[in-house]
N, CA, C and O atoms as a printed pandas DataFrame, in Angstrom:
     atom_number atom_name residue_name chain_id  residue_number  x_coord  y_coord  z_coord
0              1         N          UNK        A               1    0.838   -1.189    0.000
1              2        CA          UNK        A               1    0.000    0.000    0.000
2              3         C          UNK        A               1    0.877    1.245    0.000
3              4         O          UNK        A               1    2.077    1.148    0.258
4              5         N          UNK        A               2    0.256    2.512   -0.308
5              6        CA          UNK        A               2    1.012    3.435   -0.582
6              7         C          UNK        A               2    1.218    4.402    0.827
7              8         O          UNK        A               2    0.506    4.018    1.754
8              9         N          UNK        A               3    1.997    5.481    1.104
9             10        CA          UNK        A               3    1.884    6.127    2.079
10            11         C          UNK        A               3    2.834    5.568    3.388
11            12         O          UNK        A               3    3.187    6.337    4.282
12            13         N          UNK        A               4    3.116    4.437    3.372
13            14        CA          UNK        A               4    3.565    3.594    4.444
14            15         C          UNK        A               4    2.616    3.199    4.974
15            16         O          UNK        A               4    2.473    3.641    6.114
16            17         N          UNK        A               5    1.893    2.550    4.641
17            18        CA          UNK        A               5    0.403    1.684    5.618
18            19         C          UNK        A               5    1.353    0.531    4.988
19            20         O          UNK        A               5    2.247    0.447    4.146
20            21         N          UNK        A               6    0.537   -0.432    6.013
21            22        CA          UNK        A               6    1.205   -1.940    6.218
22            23         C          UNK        A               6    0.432   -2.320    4.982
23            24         O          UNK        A               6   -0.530   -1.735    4.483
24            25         N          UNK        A               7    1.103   -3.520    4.551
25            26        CA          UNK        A               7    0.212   -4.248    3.469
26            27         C          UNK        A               7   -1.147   -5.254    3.993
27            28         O          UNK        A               7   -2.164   -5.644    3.420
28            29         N          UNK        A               8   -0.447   -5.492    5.726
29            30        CA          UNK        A               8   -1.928   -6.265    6.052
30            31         C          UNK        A               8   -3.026   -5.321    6.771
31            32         O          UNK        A               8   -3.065   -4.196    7.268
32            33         N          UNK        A               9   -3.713   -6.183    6.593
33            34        CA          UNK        A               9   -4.462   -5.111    7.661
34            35         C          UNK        A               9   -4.119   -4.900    9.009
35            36         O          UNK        A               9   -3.565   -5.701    9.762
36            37         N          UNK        A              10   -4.584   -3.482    9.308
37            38        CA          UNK        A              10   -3.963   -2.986   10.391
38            39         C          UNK        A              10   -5.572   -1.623   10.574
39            40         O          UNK        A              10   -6.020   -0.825    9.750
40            41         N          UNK        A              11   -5.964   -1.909   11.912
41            42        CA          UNK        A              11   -6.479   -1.135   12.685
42            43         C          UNK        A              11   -5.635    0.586   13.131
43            44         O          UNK        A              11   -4.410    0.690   13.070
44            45         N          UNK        A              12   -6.330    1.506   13.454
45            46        CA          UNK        A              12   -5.819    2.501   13.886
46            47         C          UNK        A              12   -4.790    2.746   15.051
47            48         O          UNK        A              12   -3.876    3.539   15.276
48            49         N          UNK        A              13   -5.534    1.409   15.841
49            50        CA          UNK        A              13   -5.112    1.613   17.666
50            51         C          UNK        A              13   -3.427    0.660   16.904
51            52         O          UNK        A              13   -2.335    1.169   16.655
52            53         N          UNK        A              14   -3.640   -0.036   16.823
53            54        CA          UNK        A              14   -2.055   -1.079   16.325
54            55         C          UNK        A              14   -1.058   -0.117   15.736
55            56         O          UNK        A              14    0.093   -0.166   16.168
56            57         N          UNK        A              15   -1.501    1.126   14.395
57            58        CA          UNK        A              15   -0.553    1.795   13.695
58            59         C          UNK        A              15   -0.213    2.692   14.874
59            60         O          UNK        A              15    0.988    2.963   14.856
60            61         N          UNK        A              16   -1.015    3.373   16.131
61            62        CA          UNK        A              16   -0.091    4.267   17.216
62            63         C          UNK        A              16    0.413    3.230   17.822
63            64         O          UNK        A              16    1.643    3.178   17.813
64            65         N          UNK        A              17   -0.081    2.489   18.282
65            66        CA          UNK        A              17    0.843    1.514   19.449
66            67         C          UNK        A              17    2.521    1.620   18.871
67            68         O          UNK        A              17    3.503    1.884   19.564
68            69         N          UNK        A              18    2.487    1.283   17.163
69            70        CA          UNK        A              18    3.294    1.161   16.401
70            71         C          UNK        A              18    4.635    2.314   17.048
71            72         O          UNK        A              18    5.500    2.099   17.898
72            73         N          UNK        A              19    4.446    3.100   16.527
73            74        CA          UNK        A              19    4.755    4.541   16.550
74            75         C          UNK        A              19    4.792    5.244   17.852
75            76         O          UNK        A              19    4.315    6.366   18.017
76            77         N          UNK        A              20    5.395    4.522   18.798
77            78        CA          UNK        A              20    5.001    5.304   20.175
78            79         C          UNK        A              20    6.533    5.382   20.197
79            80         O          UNK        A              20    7.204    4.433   19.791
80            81         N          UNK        A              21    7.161    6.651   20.728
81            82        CA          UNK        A              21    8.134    6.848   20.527
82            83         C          UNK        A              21    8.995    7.678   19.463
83            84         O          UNK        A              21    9.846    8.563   19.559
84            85         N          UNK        A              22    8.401    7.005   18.429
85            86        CA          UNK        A              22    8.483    7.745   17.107
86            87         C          UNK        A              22    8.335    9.412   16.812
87            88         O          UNK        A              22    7.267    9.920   17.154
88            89         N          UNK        A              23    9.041   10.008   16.386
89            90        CA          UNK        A              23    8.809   11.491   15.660
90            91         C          UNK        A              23    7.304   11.323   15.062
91            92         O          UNK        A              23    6.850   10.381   14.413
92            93         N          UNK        A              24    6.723   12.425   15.444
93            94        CA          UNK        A              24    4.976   12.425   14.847
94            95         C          UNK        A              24    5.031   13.939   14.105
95            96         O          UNK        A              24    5.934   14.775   14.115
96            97         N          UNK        A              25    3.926   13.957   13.564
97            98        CA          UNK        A              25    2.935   15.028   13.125
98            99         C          UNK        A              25    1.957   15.102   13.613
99           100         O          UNK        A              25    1.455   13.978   13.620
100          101         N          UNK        A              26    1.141   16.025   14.199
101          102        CA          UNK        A              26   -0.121   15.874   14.388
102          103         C          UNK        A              26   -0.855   17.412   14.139
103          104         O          UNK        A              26   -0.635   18.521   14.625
104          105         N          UNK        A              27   -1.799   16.920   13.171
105          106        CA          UNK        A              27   -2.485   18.367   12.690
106          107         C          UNK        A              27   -3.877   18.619   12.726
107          108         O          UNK        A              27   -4.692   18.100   11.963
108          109         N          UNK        A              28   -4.174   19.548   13.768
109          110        CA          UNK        A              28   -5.243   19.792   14.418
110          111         C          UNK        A              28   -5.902   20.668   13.399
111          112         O          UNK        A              28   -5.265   21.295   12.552
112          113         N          UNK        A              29   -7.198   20.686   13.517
113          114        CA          UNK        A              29   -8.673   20.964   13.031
114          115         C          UNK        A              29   -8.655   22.989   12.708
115          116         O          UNK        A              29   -9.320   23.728   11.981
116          117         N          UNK        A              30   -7.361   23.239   13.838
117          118        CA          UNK        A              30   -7.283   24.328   13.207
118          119         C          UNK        A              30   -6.282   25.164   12.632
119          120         O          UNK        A              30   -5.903   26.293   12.942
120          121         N          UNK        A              31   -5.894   24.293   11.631
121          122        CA          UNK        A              31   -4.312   23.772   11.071
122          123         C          UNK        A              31   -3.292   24.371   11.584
123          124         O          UNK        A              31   -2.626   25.083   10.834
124          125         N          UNK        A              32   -2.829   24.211   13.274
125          126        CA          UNK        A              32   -1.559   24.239   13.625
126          127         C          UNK        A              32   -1.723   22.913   13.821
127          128         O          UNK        A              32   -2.733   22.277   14.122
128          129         N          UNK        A              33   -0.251   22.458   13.551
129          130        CA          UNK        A              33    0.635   21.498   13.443
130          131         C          UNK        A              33    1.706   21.325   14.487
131          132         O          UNK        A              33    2.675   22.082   14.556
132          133         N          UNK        A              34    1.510   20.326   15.283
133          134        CA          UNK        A              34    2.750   19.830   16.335
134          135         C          UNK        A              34    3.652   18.723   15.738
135          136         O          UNK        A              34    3.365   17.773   15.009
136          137         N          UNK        A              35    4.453   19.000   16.097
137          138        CA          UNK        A              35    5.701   17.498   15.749
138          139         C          UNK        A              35    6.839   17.643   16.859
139          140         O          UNK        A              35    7.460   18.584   17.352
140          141         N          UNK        A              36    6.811   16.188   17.021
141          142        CA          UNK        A              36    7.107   15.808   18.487
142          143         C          UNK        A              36    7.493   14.512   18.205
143          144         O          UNK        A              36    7.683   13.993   17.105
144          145         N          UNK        A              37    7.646   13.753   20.009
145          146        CA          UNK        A              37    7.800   12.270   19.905
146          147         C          UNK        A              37    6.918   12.006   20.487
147          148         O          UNK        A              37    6.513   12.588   21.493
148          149         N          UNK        A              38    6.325   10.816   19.817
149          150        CA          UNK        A              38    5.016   10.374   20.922
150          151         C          UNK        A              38    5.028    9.800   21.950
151          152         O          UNK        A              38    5.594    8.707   21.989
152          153         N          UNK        A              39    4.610   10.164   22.747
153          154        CA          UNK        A              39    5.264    9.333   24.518
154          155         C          UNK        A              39    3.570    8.366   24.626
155          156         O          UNK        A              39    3.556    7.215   25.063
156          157         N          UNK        A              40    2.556    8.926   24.255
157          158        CA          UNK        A              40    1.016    7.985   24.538
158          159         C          UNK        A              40    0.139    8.683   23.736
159          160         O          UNK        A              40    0.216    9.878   23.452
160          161         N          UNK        A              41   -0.582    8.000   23.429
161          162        CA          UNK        A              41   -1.978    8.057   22.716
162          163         C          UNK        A              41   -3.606    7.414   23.401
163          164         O          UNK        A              41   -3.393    6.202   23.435
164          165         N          UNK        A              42   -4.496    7.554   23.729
165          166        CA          UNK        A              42   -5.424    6.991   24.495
166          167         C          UNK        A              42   -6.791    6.823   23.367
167          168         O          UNK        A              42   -6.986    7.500   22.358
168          169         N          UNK        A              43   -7.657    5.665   23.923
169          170        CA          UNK        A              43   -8.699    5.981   22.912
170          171         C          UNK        A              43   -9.786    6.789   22.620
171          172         O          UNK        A              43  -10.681    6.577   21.802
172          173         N          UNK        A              44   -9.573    8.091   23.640
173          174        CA          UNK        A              44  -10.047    9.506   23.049
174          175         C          UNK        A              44   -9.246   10.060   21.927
175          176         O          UNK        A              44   -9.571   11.153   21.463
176          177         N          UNK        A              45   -7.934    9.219   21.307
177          178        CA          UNK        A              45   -6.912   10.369   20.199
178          179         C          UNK        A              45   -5.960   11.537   21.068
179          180         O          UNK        A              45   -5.040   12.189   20.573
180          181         N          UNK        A              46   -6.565   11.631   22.865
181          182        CA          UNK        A              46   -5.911   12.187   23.518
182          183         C          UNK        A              46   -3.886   11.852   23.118
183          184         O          UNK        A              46   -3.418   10.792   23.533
184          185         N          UNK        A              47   -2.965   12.828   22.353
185          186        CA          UNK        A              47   -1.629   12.524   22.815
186          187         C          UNK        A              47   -0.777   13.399   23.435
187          188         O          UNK        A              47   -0.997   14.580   23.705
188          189         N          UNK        A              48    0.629   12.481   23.736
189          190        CA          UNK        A              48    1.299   13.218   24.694
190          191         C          UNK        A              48    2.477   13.265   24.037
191          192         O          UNK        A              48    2.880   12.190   23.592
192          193         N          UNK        A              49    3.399   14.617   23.787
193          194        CA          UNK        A              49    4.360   14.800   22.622
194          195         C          UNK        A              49    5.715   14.868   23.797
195          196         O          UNK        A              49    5.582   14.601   24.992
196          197         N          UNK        A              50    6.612   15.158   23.341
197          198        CA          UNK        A              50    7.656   15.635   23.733
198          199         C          UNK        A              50    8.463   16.302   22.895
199          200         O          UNK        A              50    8.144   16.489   21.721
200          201         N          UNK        A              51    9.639   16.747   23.435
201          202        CA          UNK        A              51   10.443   17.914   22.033
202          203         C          UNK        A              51    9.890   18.066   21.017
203          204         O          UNK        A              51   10.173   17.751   19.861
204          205         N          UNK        A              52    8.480   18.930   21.790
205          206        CA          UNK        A              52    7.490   19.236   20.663
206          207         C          UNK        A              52    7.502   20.850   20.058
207          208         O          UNK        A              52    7.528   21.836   20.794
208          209         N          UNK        A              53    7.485   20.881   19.053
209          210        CA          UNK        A              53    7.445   22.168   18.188
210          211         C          UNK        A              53    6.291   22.241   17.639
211          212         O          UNK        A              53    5.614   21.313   17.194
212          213         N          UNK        A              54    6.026   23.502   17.670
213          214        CA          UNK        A              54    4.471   24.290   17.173
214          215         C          UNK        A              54    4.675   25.109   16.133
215          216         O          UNK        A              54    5.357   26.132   16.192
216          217         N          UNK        A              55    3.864   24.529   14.753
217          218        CA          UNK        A              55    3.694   25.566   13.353
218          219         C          UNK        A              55    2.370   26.133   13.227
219          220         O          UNK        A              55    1.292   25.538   13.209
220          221         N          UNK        A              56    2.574   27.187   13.156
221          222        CA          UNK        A              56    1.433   28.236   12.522
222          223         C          UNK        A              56    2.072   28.267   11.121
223          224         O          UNK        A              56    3.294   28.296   10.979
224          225         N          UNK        A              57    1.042   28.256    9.893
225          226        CA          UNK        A              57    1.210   28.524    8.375
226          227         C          UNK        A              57    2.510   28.112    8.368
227          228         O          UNK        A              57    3.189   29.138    8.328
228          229         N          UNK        A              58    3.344   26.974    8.388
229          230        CA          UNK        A              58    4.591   26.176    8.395
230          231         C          UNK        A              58    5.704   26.871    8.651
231          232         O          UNK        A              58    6.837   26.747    8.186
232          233         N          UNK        A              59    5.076   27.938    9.780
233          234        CA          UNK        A              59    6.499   28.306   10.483
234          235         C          UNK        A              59    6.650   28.372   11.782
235          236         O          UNK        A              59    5.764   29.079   12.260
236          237         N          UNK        A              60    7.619   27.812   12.846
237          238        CA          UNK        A              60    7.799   27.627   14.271
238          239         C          UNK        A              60    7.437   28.477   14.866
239          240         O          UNK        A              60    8.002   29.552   14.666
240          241         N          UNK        A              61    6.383   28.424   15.831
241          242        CA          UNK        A              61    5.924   29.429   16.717
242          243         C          UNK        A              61    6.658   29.297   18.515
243          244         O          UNK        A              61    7.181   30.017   19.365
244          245         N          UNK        A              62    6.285   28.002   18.318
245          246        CA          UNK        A              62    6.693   27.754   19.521
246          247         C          UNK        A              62    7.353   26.383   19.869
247          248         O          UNK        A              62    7.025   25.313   19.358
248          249         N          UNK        A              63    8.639   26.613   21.107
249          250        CA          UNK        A              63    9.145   24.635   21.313
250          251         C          UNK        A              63    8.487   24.221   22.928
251          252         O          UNK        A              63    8.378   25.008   23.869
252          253         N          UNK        A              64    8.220   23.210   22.920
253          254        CA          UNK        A              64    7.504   22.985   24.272
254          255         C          UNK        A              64    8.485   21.824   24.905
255          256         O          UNK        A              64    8.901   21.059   24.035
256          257         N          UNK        A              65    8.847   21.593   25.964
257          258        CA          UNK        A              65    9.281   19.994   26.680
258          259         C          UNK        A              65    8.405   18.882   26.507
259          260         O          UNK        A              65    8.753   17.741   26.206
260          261         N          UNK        A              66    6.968   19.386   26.769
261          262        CA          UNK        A              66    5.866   18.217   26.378
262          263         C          UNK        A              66    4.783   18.829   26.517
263          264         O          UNK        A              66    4.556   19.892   27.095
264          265         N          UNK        A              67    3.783   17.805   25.712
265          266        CA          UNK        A              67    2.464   18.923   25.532
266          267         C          UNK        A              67    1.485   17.709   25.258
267          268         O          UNK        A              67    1.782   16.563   24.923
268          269         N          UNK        A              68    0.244   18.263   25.490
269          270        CA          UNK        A              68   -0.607   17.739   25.336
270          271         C          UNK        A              68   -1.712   17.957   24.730
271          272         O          UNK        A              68   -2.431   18.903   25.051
272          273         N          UNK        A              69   -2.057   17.006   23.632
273          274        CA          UNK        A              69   -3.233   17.372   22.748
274          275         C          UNK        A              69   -4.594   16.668   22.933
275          276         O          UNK        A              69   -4.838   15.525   22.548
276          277         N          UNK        A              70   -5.434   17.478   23.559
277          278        CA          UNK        A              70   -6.813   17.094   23.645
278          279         C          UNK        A              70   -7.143   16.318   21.665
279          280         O          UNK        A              70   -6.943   16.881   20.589
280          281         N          UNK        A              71   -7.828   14.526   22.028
281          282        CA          UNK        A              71   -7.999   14.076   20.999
282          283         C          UNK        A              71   -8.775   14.956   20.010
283          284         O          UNK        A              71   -8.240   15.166   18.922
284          285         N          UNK        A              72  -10.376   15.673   20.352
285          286        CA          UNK        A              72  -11.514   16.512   19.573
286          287         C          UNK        A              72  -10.809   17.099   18.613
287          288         O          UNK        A              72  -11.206   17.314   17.468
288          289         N          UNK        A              73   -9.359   17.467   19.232
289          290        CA          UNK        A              73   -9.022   18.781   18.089
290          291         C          UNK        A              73   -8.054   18.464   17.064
291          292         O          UNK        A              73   -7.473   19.313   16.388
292          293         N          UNK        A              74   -7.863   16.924   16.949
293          294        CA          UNK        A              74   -7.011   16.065   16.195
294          295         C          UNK        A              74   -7.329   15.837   14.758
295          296         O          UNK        A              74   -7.927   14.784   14.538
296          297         N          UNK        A              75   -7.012   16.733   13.536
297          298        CA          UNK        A              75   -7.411   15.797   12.165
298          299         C          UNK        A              75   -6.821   14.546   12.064
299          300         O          UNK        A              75   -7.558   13.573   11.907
300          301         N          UNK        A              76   -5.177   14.350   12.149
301          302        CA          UNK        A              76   -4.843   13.239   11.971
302          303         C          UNK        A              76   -2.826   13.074   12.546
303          304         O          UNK        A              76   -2.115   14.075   12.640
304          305         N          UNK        A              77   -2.481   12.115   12.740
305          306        CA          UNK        A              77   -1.100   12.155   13.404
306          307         C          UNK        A              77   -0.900   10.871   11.989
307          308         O          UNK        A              77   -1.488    9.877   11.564
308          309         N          UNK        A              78    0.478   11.799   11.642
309          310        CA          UNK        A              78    1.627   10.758   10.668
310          311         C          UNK        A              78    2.880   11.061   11.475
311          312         O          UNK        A              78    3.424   11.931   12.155
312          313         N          UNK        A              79    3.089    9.161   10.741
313          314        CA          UNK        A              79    4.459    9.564   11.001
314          315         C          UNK        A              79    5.570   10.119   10.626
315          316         O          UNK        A              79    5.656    9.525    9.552
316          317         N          UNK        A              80    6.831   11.030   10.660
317          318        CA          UNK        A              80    7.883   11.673   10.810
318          319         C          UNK        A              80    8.828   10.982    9.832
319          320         O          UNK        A              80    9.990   11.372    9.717
């Protein structure tokens, strides 16, 4: 499959489990963009970043130690 999705099937909750640790993206509903490492994910979409950086219109606004993203405001997290 294209994108990096697995060729088998694979559920949502399995591709974060995947990726925990991992450099993320995650781009919220009101297109700022965090990228970070993922330390947890819960099944609200609730995550928890670390050496996380904040883009407004793809430029650094802000660096955080760790942060936390309420799931509601989540379009979608790729990976890095």
């Amino acid at each position: 499959m294209e994108n990096g999705a697995n060729s088998g099937s694979s559920d949502p909750s399995s591709f974060l489990t995947e990726i925990i640790g991992a450099p993320v993206k995650v781009k919220l509903n009101s297109s700022v963009e965090y990228r970070g490492y993922l330390i947890s994910v819960d099944g609200y979409m609730n995550i928890s970043l670390e050496k996380t950086e904040e883009y407004v219109d793809g430029k650094l606004r802000r660096s955080y130690g760790e942060a936390f993203v309420r799931g509601n405001n989540v379009l979608y997290i790729s990976a890095s």
